[in-house]
N, C-alpha and C positions, 0 to 999 in steps of 0.2 A: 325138505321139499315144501313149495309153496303152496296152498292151497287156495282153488280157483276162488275168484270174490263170489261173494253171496254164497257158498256153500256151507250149508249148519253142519256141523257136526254130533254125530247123536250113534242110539246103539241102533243098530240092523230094524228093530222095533220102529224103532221115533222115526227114523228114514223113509222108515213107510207112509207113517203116518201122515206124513209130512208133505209127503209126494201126492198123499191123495187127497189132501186140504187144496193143493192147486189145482186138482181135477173138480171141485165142487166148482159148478158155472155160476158167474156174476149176477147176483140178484138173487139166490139160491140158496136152502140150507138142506143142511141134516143132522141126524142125530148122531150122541158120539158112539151109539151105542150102531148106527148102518154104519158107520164109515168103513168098518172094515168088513162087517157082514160075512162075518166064518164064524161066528161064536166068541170073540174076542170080548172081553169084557169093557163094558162102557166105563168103568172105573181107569182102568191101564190107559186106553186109547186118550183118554181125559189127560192123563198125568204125561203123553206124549204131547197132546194137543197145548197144553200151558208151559210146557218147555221150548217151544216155538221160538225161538232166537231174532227171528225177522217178522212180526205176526204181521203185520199191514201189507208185507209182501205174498208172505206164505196166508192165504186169510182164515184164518182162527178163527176169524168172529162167525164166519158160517156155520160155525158146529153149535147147537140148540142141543138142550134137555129134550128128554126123549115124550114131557108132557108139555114143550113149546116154551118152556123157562127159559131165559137169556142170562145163564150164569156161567161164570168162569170163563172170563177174559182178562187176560194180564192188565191190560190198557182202561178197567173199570168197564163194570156193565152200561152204563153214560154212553161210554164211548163206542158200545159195541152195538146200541140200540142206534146211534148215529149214523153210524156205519152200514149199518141194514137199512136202515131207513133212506142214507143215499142212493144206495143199489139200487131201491124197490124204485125209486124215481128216475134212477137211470133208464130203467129196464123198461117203464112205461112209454119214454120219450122215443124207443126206437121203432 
């Protein structure tokens, strides 16, 4: 059986996570440690968050250290500090 395009595959866990990196809004971050906000460990949700298959689609880069560090992007912190930095300017323009 085919599996729909853009669909990652991942355990029940990453699924989630994954789902909720597309609920963070455009210009926005959080930590890895709220994203799930049940008690989930900022370490696990990290290790879902960098298995991200599609990160520029799913956006990865909005998940921040819990003291504002911009670490742990597949795509180079460079590229994640870009990334934010375009949003914040998008967000201003509207």
């Amino acid at each position: 059986k085919r599996q729909p395009l853009l669909h990652p595959t991942g355990s029940s866990f990453r699924q989630t996570v994954w789902q909720l990196l597309l609920e963070i809004p455009y210009g926005q971050t959080t930590t890895y440690g709220a994203l799930l906000g049940d008690g989930a460990s900022a370490r696990a949700v990290g290790g879902a968050v960098g298995r991200n298959p599609i990160s520029i689609i799913v956006p990865c880069h909005r998940v921040i250290g819990a003291d504002g560090s911009l670490t742990g992007y597949a795509g180079g912190v460079d590229r994640k500090i870009r990334l934010l930095a375009l949003e914040r300017q998008g967000t201003k323009r509207r």
